[in-house]
LOMIKE-908539 format. One record per residue (C-alpha): x, y, z. Coordinates in steps of 0.1 Angstrom, whole numbers, plus 5000, padded with zeros to 4 digits. Example, Ala and Ser with C-alpha at 12.3 -4.5 7.8 and 13.67 -1.06 7.14 Angstrom:
# residues 2
512349555078 513749895071 
***
This chain:
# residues 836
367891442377 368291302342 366890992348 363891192368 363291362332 363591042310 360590882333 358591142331 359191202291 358390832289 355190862309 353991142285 354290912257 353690562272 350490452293 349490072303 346090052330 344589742339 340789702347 341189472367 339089212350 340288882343 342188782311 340588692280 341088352264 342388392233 340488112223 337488312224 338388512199 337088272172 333588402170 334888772173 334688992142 336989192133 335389622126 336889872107 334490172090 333590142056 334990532053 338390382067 341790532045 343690282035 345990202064 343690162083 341989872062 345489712059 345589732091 342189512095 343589302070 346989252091 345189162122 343488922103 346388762088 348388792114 346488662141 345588352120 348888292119 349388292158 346588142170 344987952138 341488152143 340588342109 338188642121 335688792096 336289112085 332989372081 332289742083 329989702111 329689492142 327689172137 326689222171 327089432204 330489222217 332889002205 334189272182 337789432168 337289742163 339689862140 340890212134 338390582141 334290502129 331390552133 330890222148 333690232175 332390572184 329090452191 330690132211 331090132247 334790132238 334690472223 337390752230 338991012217 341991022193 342591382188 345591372211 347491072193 349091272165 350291082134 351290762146 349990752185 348190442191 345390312218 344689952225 341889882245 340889522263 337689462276 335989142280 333389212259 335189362225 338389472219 339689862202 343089932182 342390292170 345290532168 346090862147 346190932112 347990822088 349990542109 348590512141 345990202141 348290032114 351590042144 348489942168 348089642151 351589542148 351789682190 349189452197 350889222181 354289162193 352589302233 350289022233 350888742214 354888762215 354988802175 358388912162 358989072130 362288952125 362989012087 361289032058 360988702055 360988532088 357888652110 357888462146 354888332163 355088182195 354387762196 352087722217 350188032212 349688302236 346988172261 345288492273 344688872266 344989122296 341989392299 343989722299 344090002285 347790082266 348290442250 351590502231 352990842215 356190752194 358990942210 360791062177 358391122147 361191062123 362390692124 365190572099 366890242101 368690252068 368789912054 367889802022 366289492040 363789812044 363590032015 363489681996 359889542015 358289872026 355389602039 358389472067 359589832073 355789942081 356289662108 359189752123 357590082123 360190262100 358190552088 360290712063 360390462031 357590412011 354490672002 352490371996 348890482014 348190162023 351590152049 350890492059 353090692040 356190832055 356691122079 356191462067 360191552079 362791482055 365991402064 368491712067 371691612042 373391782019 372092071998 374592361993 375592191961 372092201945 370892571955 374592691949 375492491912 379192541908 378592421871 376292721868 378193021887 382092891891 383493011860 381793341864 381693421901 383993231918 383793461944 380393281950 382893031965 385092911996 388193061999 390992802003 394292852006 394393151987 391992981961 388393001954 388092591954 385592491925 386592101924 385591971959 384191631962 381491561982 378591711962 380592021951 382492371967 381292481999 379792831996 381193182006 378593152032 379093582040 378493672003 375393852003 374593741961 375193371977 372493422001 370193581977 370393271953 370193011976 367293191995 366193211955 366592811944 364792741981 361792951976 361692761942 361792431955 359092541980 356892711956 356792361938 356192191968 354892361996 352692122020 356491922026 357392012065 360892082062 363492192038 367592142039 369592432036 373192282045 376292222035 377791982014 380091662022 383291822025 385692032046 386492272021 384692572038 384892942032 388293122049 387493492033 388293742056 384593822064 383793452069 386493382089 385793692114 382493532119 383793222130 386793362150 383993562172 381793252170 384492972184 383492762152 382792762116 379192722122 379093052128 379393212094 377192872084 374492942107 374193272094 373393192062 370892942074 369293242096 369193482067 367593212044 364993132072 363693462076 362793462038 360793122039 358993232072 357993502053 356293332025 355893012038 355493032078 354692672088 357292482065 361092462091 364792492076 367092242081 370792262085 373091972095 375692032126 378091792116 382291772113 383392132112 379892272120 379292022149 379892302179 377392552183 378592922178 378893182210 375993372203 374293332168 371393132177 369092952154 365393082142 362592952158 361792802122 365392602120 365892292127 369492102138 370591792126 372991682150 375891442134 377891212156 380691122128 383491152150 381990952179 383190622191 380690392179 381590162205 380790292236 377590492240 377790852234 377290962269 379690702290 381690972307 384890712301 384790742265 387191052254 385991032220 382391102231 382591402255 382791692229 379491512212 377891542247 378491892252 377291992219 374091852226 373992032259 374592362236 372392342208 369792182235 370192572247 369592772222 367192512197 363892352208 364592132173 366891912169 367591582153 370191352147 371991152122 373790872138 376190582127 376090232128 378290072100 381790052090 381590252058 384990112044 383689742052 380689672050 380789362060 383589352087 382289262117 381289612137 380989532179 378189792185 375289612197 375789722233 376290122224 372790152199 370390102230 371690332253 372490592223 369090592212 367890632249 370590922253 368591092224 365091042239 366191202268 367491502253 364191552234 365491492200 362291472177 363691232151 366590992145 368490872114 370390572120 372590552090 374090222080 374890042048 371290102029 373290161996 374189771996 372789392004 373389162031 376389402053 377289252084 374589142102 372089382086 368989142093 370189122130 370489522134 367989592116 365789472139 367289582170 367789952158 363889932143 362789882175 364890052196 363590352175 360190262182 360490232219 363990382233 363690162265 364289892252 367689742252 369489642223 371789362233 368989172246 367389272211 369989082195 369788802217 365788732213 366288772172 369288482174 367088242199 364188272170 366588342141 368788042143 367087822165 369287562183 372687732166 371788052185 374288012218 377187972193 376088302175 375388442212 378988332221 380088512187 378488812195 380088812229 383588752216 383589032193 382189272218 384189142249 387589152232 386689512217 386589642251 389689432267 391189652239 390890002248 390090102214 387590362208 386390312169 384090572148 382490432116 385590402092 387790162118 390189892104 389889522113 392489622143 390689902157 387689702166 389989482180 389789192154 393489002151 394588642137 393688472168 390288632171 388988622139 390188262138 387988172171 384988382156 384888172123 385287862144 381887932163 379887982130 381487692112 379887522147 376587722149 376487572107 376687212126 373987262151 371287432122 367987282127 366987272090 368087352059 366387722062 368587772093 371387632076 370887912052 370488182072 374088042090 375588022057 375188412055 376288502088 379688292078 380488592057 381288812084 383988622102 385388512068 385788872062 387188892093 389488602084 390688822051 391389112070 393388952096 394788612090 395788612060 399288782049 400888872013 403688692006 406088761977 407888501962 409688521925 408188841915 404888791926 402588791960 399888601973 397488491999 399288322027 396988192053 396887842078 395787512067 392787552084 391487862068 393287782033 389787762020 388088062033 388988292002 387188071976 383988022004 383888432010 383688451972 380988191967 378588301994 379188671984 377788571951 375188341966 373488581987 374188901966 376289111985 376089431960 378689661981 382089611996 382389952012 380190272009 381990331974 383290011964 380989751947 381889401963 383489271930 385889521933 386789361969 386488981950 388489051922 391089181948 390488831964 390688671932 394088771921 395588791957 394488381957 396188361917 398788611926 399688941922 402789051897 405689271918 408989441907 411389431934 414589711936 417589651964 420589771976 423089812010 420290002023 417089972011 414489711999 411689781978 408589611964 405989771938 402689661921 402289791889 398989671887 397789831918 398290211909 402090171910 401490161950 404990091968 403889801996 407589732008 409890002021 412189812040 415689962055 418089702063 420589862089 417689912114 415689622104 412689892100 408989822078 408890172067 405790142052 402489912073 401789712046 404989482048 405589492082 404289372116 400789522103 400689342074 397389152074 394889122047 394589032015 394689401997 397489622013 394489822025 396690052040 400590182048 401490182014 403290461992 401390561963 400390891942 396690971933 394791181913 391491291917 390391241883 388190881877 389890841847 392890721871 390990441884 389990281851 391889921859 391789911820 394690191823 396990021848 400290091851 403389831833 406589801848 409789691846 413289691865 416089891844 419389841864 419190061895 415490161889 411490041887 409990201857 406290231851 404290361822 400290441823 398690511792 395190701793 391990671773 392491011757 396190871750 398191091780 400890921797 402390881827 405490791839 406990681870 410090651883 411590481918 415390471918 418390391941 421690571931 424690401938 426390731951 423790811975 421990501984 420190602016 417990791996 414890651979 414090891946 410690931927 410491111898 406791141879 406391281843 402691321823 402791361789 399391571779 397591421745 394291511743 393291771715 391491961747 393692071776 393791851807 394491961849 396691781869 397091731900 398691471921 398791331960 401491211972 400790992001 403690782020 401690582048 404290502070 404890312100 405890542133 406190222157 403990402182 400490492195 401890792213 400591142207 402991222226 405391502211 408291422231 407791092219 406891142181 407891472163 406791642134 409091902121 409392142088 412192282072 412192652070 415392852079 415492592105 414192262113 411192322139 408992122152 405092142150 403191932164 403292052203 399592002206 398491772174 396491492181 394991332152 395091442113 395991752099 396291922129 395892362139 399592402120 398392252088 399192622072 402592682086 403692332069 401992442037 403592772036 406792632045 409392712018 412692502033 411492192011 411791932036 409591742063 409691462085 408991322115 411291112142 409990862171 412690962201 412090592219 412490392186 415390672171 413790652138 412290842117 411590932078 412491252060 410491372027 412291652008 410791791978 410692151955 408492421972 407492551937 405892171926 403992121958 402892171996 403291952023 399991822039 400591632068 398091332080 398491182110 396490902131 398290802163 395890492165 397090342133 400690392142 400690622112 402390932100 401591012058 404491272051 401791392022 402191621989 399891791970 401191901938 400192261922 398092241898 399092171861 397492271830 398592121800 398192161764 398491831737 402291741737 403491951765 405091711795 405591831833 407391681867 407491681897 409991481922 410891361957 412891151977 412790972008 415490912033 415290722063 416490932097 418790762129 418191082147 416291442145 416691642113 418991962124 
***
């Protein structure tokens, strides 16, 4: 039945009818003239001007361009006039929308006419790549077929773009608006001439700018979400969520939105949503809501509602959009949406490997049924999808095979528009040229399938190289699902499968593809791709060794080289961004000094081993615990791979940017049984830290942090503390890996925990016993954290995948005054059996 629907959605919007005359030589083109009205807008003489261009370039005929026919055949017609109206040619237009297009082939003329703004421009480019087999590969690499294209058919070919809202988000396209109006991307550039974009903005994040903490925290904070006891006015991720239920918040949001509509009110849509955080409003009103709704879009949704009926009001044609994404994702029990709201529909959990409706990917499911319920109860809904690791940008990222059959999956549930987020904050990510194009025009015409996409763009992208790219490509993907693993969009190297051995055989086929280049152009473009599998390389291959006080790089003779090559051709081809928040010389200096070496205080007794970079936020990268022969902590054991420690690592973070000024790093030394560190601020604070081993008790591990306050103005505080460490197993098993709390008793919590904070998360902050741990039963190991119930709470992260248990603190807040000092401590004890 669903595959019934999907044909007969695509024959609504796609329609191909031969005459049945006899091709056209192209060749007979040459006498043609190419028509468009002298009334034309702008695309639509562009779109002559393409044509023109564009077909000189495939064939090596220049056509005359004139607003009227020269005479009664042998003409272009190009875009709605009075001309093509009067032409035997002539039909109607009225049903093609904004961007529907109708090519017509006759023997005698030829007609690319679609609707307004962007329809005959995308007929032109249609005609194009139908026809003569042109491929608009980047912005700088347009293919034409050698030889040309022999013959036109005579048909008639009508297309309706399934989604009106098309966003491949690259910077390969908000860079060349002129390539992105080729790959049909409608939703970069105002420019007349390339159509505009699409009326539909994308739904993001907006609570923050209709809700300004800045302007009604310190008065109302009852304006917002209750957390934990405490109205939370320092969230990230564009500010505090709202008290959604609080009838002044709805009143000024409905307000600021009215505003913004008032100043603009021909725009189609307007977000009302909520910001980038998880932070949401537990009051005892918001929280019935969502108890009676089965999720926190309830309360959410409400909001939305209430703000809707005050825009239909005054401004009845313009829709209200709200995202459905993490927390919000499920659709509530029985609030439904207004007919004037629109859903954007955000797939952030999703496994990004397989496509969101293969009924063997666990990850996927939940996604699936929450498009079957908001498909229920909303007629308009959109989606926000992913398709980039956003903590490495240019890791390799096996999704090829997934992005066709997701789009596909979207036109057949109606979605109207589709946001296919990548890495457009940053140059050259992984591959971005290559899915660029796939994802364009996947977008453009959802039956198409994307790894043949990426095959056709490698045959005419890098020429006689392109089987060892091909056989690259393959690798990746192949091994990624010999794994098992099901990765969303912020996977380590191991998650989508990538290892020594792997990324060893990927860099070997682009070193080979390099050899096979055709030209110097291709060599180029090779010389790029080489980044990737480098990265790869980094991530995998290469190990941090300590020797005399300091680590570095460790990787084979073969790939010795591969740091200093990385760094060149990041430079070379002006990588801008190493992860969504990390510039790339962030990630290069981090290469740098792991190549020159990276200073490390060490600490050891009977019991325990320890290693510590100052340098590096004070981060503890070795935990080691002799009598069991135990890596406490990922970063110095069987997981430790890459260049950076990127993870299982012991460190304690604050919030504040100030923290990460590397200007401010910490200085150490070793002082008989301990590491000492010092940090000195801008403003002149201090911190110290402490890791010590007590010859009385030396199974324990003890921390001890101090801040010394010395600004003139008073300064907050507030610390994680977050031990990464190593639980030997995948299992989420609870018979297999405990968690358990200290109150009166030890008792474990994590019966039905899967992944992250899990539905206890408030029993283990309210826990008063001042201890936590967990234990792995097959491996009879575990770790203990205790600490002071009156410094801070125990926040628990868990991610079975990553063999990974973070026995986390959050300390209470602390306000200080100039001179005054405050503590906190811990320590950490390694466990041979269960706490009791």
């Amino acid at each position: 039945m669903a595959l019934k629907s999907a044909l007969i959605f695509l024959a609504l919007t796609v329609s191909s009818i031969s005459f049945g005359e006899s091709p056209i030589p192209v060749k007979s083109l040459g006498s043609w003239t190419i028509v468009v009205a002298p009334d034309a807008i702008a695309s639509e003489k562009y779109a002559a001007e393409e044509f023109r261009d564009l077909l000189k370039k495939a064939t090596g005929m220049e056509l005359a361009v004139s607003d009227s026919p020269r005479q009664a055949t042998g003409n272009v017609f190009i875009g709605d006039g009075e001309s093509f109206r009067k032409s035997s040619l002539a039909f109607g237009i009225e049903d093609l929308g904004e961007e529907g297009l109708h090519i017509r082939i006759t023997p005698a003329s030829i007609a690319i006419v679609g609707g307004r703004p962007r329809g005959t421009l995308y007929g032109v480019y249609e005609c194009m790549e139908r026809y003569l087999g042109v491929r608009f590969l980047t912005r700088d690499h347009t293919h034409f077929p050698s030889p040309s294209i022999a013959e036109l058919p005579c048909e008639d070919h009508i297309y309706r773009p399934i989604f009106e809202f098309r966003w491949s988000y690259y910077k390969e396209n908000s860079d060349a608006p002129d390539f992105a109006a080729r790959m049909r991307v409608n939703t970069v550039t105002s420019d007349d001439k390339l159509g505009g974009r699409t009326r539909q903005e994308l739904i993001g994040h907006t609570f923050g700018r209709y809700l300004p903490v800045e302007k009604y925290g310190k008065d109302h904070p009852e304006y917002f979400a209750l957390v934990d006891g405490v109205r939370k006015l320092d969230s990230g991720g564009g500010g505090p969520e709202p008290c959604v239920s609080n009838p002044a918040v709805i009143d000024i949001i409905s307000s600021n939105v009215l505003a913004d509509l008032e100043a603009d009110p021909h725009r189609k849509n307007i977000s009302v949503s909520q910001n980038d955080n998880d932070a949401y409003c537990r009051c005892a009103t918001c929280e019935a809501i969502n108890k009676a709704e089965g999720t926190p879009m309830g309360s959410n949704l409400a909001l939305v509602n209430a703000v809707a009926d005050r825009v239909a009001e005054k401004f009845p044609g313009i829709k209200v959009g709200t995202l459905s994404y993490w927390y919000t994702r499920k659709p509530p029990k029985t609030i439904k949406p207004r007919e004037n709201v629109q859903i954007q529909l955000c797939s952030i959990e999703c496994c990004t490997f397989h496509p969101l409706n293969d009924p063997s990917c666990p990850k996927n499911r939940e996604f699936c049924a929450d498009m079957e319920g908001w498909k229920s109860i909303c007629n308009d809904i959109w989606i926000w999808n992913y398709n980039t690791n956003f903590s490495s940008y240019d890791l390799p990222f096996p999704n090829l095979r997934a992005i066709g059959p997701n789009v596909r999956f979207f036109s057949e549930n109606h979605v109207k528009g589709v946001f296919m987020q990548a890495n457009g904050n940053g140059n050259a990510g992984e591959m971005s040229d290559l899915r660029n194009y796939v994802i364009s025009r996947c977008l453009w015409n959802p039956s198409l399938e994307s790894w043949p996409l990426a095959e056709e763009f490698c045959r005419l992208h890098y020429g006689a190289a392109a089987g060892k790219v091909i056989d690259y490509l393959a690798l990746l993907h192949d091994n990624l699902e010999q794994s098992g693993n099901h990765p969303a969009c912020f996977p380590t190297a191991a998650e989508v499968g990538l290892n020594a051995d792997i990324s060893t055989r990927a860099y070997r086929l682009i070193r080979e593809a390099i050899a096979l280049a055709d030209n110097d152009e291709v060599k180029s473009r090779l010389e790029k791709f080489s980044i990737y599998p480098m990265k790869a390389v980094l991530e995998t291959a290469a190990t941090m060794s300590c020797d005399q006080g300091t680590f570095r790089c460790v990787l084979p003779d073969e790939l010795k080289d591969v740091p200093r090559q990385y760094i060149d051709l990041c430079k070379r081809f002006n990588l801008t961004m190493a992860a969504e928040t990390i510039p790339i010389e962030v990630y290069l200096d981090a290469v740098e000094r792991a190549v020159e070496g990276i200073p490390a205080l060490a600490l050891e007794n009977a019991v325990w081993r320890i290693k510590v970079i100052p340098e590096q936020n004070g981060r503890m990268v070795e935990l080691f615990h002799k009598p069991s022969g135990k890596h406490m902590l990922a970063a110095s054991g069987d997981q430790n791979h890459g260049i950076s420690f990127r993870r299982g690592d012991c460190q304690e973070l604050w919030g504040d940017p100030a923290m990460r000024n590397p200007k401010d790093a910490f200085t150490g030394e070793v002082s008989g049984s301990a590491i000492r560190m010092k940090r000195v601020l801008a403003d002149g604070s201090v911190i110290q830290r402490t890791i010590r081993l007590e010859e009385g008790r030396p199974e324990l591990v003890f921390n001890e942090t101090t801040v010394t306050h010395q600004s003139d103005s008073p300064g907050n505080y507030q610390f994680k503390i977050r031990p990464e460490i190593d639980t030997y197993t995948t299992s989420n098993d609870p018979n297999v890996l405990s968690v358990l709390i200290k109150g009166k008793d030890w008792e474990q919590i994590n019966q039905s925990w899967d992944k992250a904070d899990g539905p206890n998360k408030d029993r283990l902050r309210l826990a008063q016993g001042g201890e936590y741990a967990f234990f792995n039963h097959e491996q009879h190991m575990g770790m203990k954290l205790t600490y002071h119930p009156e410094q801070a709470t125990a926040r628990l992260w868990w991610n079975p995948e990553w063999e990974q248990v973070n026995l986390e603190l959050m300390t209470r807040l602390a306000q200080l005054t100039k001179g005054v000092s405050w503590s906190y401590d811990y320590t950490l004890e390694f466990l041979p059996e269960p706490p009791h």
